[in-house]
C-alpha positions as CSV (number, residue, x, y, z in Angstrom):
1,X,9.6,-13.3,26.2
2,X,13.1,-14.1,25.9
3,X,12.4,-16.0,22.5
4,X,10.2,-13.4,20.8
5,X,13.2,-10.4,21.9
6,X,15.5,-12.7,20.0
7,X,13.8,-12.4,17.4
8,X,14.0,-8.8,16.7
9,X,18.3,-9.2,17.5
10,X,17.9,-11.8,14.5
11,X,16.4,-9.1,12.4
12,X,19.3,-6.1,12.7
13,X,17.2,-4.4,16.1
14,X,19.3,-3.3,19.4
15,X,17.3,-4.2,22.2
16,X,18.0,-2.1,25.1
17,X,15.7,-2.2,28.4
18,X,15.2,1.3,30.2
19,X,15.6,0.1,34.1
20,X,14.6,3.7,35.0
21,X,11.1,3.5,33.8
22,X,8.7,3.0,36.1
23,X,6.6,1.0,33.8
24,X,6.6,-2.9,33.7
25,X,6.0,-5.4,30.9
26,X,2.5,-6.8,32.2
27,X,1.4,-9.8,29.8
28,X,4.3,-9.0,27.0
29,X,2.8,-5.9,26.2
30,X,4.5,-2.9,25.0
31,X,4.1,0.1,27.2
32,X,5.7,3.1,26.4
33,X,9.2,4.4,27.9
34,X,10.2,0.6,29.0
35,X,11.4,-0.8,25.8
36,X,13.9,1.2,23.5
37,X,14.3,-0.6,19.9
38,X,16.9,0.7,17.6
39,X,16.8,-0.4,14.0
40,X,20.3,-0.1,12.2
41,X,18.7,-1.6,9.0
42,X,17.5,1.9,7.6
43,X,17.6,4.5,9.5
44,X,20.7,6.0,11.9
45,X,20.8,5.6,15.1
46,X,19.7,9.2,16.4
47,X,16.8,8.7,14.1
48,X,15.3,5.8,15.7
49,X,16.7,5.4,19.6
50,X,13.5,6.3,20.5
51,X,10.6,4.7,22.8
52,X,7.8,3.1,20.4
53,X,4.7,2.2,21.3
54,X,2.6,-0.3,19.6
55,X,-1.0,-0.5,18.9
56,X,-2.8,-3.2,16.7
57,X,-6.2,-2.8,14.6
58,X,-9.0,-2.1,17.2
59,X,-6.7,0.3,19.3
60,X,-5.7,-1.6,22.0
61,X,-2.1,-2.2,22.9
62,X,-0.4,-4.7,20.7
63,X,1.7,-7.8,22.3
64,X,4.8,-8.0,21.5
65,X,4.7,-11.4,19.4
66,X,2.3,-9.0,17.6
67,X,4.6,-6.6,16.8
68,X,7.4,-9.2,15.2
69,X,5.0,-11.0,13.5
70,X,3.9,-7.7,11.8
71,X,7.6,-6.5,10.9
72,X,8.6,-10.1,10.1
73,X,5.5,-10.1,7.4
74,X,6.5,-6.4,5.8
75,X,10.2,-7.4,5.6
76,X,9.1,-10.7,3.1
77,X,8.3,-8.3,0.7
78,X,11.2,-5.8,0.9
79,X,14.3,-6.3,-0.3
80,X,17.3,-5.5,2.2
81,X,18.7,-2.2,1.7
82,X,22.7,-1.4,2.5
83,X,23.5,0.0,5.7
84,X,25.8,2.8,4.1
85,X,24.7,6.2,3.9
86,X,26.6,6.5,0.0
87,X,24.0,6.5,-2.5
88,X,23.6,3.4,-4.6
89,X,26.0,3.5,-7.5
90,X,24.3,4.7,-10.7
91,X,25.2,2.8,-14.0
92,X,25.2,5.7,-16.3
93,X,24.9,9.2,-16.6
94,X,21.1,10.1,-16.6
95,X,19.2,12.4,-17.6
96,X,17.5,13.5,-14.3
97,X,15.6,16.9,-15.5
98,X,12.5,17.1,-13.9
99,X,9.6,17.9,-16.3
100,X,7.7,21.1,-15.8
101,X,3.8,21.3,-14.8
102,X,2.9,21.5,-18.8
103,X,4.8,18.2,-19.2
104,X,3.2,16.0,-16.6
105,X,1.7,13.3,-17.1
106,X,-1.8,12.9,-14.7
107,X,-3.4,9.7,-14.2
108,X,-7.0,9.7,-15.4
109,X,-9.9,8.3,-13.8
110,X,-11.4,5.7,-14.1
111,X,-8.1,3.9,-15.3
112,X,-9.6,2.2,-18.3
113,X,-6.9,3.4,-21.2
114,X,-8.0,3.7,-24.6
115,X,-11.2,0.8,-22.9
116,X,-12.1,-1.8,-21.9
117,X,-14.4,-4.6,-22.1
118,X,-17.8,-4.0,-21.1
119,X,-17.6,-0.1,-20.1
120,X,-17.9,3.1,-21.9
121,X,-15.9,5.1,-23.5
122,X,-14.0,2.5,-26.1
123,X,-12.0,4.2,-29.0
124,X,-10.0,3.1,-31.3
125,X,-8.0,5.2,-32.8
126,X,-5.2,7.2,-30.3
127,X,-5.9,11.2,-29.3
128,X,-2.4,11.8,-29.7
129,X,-1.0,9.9,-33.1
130,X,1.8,7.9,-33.0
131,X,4.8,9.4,-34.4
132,X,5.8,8.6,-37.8
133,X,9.2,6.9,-36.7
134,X,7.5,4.9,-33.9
135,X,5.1,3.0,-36.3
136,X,6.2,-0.6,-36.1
137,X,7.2,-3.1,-37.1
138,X,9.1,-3.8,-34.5
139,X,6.4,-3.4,-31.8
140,X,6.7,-2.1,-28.2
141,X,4.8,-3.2,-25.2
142,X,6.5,-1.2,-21.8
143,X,4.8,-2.0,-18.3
144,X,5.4,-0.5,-14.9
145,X,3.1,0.7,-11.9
146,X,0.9,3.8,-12.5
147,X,1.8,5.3,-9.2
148,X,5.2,6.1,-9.8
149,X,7.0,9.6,-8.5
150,X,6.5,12.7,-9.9
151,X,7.6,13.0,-13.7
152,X,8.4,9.7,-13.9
153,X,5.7,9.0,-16.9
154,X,6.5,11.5,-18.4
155,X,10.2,11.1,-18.5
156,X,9.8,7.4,-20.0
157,X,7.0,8.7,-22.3
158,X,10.4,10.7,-23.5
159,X,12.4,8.0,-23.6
160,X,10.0,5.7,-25.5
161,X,9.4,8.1,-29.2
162,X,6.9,10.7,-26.8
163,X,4.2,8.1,-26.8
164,X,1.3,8.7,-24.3
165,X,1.5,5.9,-21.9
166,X,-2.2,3.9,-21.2
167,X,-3.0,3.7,-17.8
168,X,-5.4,1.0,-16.6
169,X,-7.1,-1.0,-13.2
170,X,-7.2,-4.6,-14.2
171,X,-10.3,-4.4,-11.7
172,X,-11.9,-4.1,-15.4
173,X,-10.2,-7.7,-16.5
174,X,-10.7,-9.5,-12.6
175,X,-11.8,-9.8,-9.5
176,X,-9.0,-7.6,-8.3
177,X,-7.5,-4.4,-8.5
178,X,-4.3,-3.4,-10.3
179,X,-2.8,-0.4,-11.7
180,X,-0.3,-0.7,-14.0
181,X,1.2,2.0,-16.9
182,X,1.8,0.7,-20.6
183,X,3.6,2.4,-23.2
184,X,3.7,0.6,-26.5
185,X,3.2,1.2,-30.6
186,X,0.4,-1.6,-30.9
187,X,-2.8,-0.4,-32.3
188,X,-5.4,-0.3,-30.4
189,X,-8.3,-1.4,-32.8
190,X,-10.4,-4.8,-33.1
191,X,-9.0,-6.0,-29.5
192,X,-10.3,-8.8,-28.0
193,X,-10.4,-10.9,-24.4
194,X,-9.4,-14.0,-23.5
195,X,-11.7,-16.9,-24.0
196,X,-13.5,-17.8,-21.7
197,X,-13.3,-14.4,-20.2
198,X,-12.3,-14.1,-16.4
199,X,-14.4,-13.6,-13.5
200,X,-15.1,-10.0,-12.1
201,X,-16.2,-10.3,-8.5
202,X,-14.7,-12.0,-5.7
203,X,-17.6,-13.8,-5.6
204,X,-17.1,-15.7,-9.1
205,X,-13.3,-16.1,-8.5
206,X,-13.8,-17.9,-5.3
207,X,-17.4,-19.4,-5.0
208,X,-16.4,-21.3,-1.5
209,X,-16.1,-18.1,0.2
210,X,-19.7,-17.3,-0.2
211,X,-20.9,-19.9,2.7
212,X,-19.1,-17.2,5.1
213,X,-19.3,-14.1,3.8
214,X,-20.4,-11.7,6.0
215,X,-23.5,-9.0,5.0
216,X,-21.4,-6.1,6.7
217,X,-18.7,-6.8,4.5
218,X,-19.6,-5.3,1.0
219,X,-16.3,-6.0,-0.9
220,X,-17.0,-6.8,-4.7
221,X,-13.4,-6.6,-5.6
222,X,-9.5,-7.7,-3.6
223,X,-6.7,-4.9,-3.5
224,X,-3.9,-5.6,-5.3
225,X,-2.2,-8.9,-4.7
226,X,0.9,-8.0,-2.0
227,X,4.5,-9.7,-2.1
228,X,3.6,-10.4,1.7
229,X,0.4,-11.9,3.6
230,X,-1.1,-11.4,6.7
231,X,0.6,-13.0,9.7
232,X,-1.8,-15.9,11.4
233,X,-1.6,-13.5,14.7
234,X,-3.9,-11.1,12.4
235,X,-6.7,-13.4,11.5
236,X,-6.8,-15.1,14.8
237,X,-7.4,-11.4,16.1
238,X,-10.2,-11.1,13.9
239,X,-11.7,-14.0,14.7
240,X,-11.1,-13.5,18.7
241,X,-12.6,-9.9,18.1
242,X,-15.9,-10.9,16.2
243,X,-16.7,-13.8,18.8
244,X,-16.0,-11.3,21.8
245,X,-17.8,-8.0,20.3
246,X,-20.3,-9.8,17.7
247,X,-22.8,-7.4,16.3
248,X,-20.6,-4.4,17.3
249,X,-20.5,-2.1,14.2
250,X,-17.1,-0.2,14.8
251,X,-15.5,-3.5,15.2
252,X,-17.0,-5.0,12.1
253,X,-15.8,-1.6,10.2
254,X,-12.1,-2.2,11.8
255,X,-12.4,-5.8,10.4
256,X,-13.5,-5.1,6.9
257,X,-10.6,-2.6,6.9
258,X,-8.3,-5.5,7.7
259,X,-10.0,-7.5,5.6
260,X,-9.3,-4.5,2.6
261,X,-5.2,-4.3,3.5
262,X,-4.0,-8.0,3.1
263,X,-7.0,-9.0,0.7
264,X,-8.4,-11.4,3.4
265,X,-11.1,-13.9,2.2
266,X,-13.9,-15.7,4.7
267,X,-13.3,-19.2,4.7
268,X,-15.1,-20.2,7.8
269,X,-17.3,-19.1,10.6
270,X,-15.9,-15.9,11.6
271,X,-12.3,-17.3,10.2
272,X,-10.6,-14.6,7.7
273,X,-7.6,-16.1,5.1
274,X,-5.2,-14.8,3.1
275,X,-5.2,-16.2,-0.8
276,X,-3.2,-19.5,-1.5
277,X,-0.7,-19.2,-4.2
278,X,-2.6,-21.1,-6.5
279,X,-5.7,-18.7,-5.6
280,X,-3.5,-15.9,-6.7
281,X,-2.7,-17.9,-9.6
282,X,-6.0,-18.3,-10.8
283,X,-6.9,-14.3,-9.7
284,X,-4.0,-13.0,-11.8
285,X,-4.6,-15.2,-15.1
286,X,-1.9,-17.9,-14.1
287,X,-1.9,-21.5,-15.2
288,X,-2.7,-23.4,-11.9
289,X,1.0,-24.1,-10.0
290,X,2.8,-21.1,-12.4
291,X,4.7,-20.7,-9.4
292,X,5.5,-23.9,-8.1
293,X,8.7,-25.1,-7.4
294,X,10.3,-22.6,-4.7
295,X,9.2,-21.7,-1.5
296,X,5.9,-20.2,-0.3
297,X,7.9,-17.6,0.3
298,X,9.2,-16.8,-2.9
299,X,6.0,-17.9,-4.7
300,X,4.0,-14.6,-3.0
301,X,7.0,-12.3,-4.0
302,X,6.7,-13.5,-7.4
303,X,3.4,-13.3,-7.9
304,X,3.1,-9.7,-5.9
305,X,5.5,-8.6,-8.6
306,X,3.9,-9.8,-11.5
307,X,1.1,-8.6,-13.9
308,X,-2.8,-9.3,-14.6
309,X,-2.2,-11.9,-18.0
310,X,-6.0,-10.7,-18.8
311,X,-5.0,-7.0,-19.3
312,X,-2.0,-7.7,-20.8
313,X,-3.8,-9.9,-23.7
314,X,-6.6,-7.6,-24.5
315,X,-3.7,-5.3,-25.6
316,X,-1.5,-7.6,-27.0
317,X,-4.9,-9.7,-29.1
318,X,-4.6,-7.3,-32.0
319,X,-1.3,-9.3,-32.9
320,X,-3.2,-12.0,-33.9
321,X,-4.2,-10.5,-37.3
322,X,-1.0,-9.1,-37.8
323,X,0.7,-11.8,-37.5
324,X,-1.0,-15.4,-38.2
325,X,2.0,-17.5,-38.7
326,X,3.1,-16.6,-35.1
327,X,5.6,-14.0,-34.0
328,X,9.6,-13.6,-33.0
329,X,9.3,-12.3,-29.5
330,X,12.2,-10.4,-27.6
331,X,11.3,-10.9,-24.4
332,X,13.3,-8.6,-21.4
333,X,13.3,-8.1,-17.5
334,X,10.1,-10.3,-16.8
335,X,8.7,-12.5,-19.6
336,X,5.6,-10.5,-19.3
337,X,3.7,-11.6,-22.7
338,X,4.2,-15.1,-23.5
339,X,1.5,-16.5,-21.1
340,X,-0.9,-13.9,-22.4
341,X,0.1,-15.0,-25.9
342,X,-0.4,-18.4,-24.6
343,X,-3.6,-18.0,-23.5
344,X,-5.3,-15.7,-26.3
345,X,-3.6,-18.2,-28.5
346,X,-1.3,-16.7,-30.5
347,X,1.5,-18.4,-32.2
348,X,5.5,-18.1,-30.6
349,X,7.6,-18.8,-33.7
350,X,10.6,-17.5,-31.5
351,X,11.1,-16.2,-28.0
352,X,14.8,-14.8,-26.4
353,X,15.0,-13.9,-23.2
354,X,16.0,-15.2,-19.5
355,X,19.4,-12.8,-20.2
356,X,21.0,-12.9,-17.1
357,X,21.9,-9.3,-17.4
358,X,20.8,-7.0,-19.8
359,X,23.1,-4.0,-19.7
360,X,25.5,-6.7,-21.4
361,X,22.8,-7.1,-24.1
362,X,24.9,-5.0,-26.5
363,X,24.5,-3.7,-30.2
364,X,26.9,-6.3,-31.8
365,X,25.0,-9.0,-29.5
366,X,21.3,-7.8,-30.2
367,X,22.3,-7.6,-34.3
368,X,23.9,-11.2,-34.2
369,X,20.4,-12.5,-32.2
370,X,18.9,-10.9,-35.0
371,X,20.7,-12.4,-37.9
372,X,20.8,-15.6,-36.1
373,X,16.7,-15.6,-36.0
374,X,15.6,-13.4,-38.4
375,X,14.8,-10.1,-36.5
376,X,12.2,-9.5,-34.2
377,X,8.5,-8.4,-34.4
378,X,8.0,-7.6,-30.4
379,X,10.2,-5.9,-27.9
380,X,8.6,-7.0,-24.7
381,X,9.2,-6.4,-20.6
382,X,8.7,-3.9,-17.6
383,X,11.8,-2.9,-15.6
384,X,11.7,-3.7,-11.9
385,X,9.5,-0.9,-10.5
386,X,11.5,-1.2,-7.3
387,X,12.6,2.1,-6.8
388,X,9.0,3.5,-8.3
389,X,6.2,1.7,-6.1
390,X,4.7,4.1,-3.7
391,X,4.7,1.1,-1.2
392,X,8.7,1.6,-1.2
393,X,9.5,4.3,1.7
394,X,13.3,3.2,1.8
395,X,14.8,3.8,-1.6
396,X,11.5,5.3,-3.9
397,X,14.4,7.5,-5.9
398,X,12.4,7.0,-9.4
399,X,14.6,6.3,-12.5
400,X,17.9,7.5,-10.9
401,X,17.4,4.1,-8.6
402,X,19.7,1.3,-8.7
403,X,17.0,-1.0,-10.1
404,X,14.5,1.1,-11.8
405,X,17.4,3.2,-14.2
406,X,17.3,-0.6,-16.2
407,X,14.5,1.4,-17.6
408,X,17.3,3.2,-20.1
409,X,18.0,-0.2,-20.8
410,X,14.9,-1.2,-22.3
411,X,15.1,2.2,-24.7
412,X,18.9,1.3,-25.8
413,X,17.6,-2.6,-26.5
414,X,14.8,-1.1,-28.4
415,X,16.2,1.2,-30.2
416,X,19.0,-1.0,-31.2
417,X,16.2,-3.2,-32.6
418,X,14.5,-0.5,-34.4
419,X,17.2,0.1,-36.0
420,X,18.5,-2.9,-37.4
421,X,15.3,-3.4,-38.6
422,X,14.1,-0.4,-40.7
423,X,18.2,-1.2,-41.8
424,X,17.1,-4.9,-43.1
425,X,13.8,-3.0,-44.9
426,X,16.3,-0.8,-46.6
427,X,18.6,-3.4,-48.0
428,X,15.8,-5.6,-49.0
429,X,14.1,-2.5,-50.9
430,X,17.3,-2.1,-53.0
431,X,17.1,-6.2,-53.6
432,X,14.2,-5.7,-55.2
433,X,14.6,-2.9,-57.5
């Protein structure tokens, strides 16, 4: 008991107990008005010097190992936020007008863009036309999560020449769902998938599991991959539950749901897993072992974070023609394209990035880059969607966050590009007259 209270004084709680309660820790369990937990990491102290009370999955009362294990799990994948009630310092002036209701921009449904592979509804030529002083050379490719605050689309769609951003679920491209935002000046004709083209069921992705799937358990398709996994005191409840109540319908549905929020996988007789890294590898479009090379740890946040490589191709393939002798790639925030180059294959003649910041990527810098290698043919990246992922309930301030304003970053970058390019074209023009 001792042990397990330490470990919530490790983690920023005050642990305080209330010797006027009647009630009595029976078996570690939490009962309510005997423990008082106050967390400084977020909140105030008049916001949370309260009484909790715990309950797990199936309703009963959770044990207290269950309730560190649970908050040890959802703090792997957040980052720690300060303690000060200042707001974060901002790095410019922004622009923070909120559009109006005409100016939103909804998500459609399904997600499938401007298509995909295998469904209706492919076009290929854009509803709204690029405008005339967006039409690359250089090209664009901007990613962040759909399911960003209110305005937010539309407020980068702004930012980026008032292109219409292409929403899409890589559920369409893998065994797994995804929903991610991309706003970019490719066309959008004669695309093409990877080779050979991934697998679209769970099933497929991970044949061993289909020994032990269950037949109440109907799940075609994983979640999106988390930065955090379920805690082995979760699947050892599932599998303690399903022994106990086997053939009990309500406890199957309270598994399945489980199952459905850390994108469990059967891997033995009643035994429930989370994905290795190298499964999630192989789910997302990886190279086997991408990730290797820092802890387990790190490898889930990393991979949580990423992008599906097969959605990102199929946009990306009509480069291919464009450019046959390979292309100069400037590459920001994430190197999100060169595996899906990689992979589709399409030639790197050239690829900057790994800057280790880029608000000190200046003018004078990104025009000596381009002298030095002959320009650019693809702006690439997705600012950290930090302060945008609905998952966020500490600091989810949109593009006024500390993280997610690296957004106006990309745009300067970009437009510092665009402009020493269409500058090069007009000097070469008067070369040749």
């Amino acid at each position: 008991m001792d042990e397990t209270v330490g470990k919530f004084v490790e983690m920023g709680f005050s642990i305080e107990i209330d010797p006027s309660s009647k009630s009595k820790l029976i078996d570690e369990e939490l009962r309510c008005g005997n423990l008082s937990l106050t967390c400084y990491m977020y909140f105030s102290h008049s916001e949370c010097s309260c009484n909790l009370f715990f309950s797990n999955f199936s309703g009963e009362i959770a044990s207290l190992a269950e309730v560190v294990d649970f908050i040890l799990c959802c703090s792997n994948g957040t980052a720690q936020q300060s303690r000060s009630n200042e707001p974060p310092p901002r790095r410019r002036k922004l622009n923070t007008a909120m559009p109006s209701d005409d100016e939103l921009i909804h998500l459609p449904n399904p997600m499938i863009g401007f298509g995909v592979p295998n469904e209706p509804g492919l076009i290929t030529e854009r509803p709204v036309p690029i405008p005339d002083i967006a039409r690359g050379p250089p090209y664009f490719y901007f990613e962040n999560v759909a399911m960003a605050p209110k305005g937010v689309w539309a407020k980068m769609s702004s930012h980026l020449y008032d292109i219409k951003p292409e929403f899409v679920d890589s559920l369409y491209f893998s065994a797994a769902a995804r929903k991610r935002g991309y706003i970019h000046n490719l066309p959008i004709k004669n695309r093409f998938e990877i080779q050979p083209t991934p697998h679209y069921t769970i099933e497929d992705e991970f044949p061993d599991t289909k020994k032990w799937w269950h037949v109440w358990d109907n799940r075609t398709k994983l979640n999106c991959v988390l930065t955090c996994i379920a805690s082995a005191q979760i699947t050892k409840d599932i599998r303690e539950r399903l022994e106990k109540h086997e053939g009990d319908p309500r406890v199957q549905k309270d598994v399945v749901d489980q199952c459905k929020r850390w994108n469990l996988v059967w891997v033995g007789k009643n035994k429930a897993a989370p994905l290795e890294p190298c499964e999630m590898e192989s789910l997302l479009g990886f190279p086997g072992n991408y990730t290797r090379g820092v802890s387990r740890r790190d490898r889930y946040k990393s991979l949580g974070n990423s992008f599906l490589v097969d959605t990102v191709a199929y946009h990306l393939s009509v480069l291919k023609a464009l450019y046959p002798k390979g292309v100069n790639i400037l590459s920001l925030f994430t190197g999100i394209g060169e595996v899906a180059l990689h992979r589709l294959p399409i030639p790197m003649k050239l690829v900057v990035s790994e800057f280790r910041d880029v608000e000190e990527l200046d003018d004078h810098k990104i025009e000596g880059l381009m002298d030095q290698y002959g320009g650019f043919d693809l702006v690439i990246g997705g600012s950290p969607c930090n302060n945008l992922a609905g998952a966020n309930r500490v600091s989810r301030t949109g593009l006024e966050g500390d993280q997610s304003s690296l957004f106006y970053d990309y745009c300067r970058i970009l437009e510092a590009v665009h402009h020493k390019t269409h500058k090069n074209e007009k000097v070469e023009c008067l070369l040749c007259r």
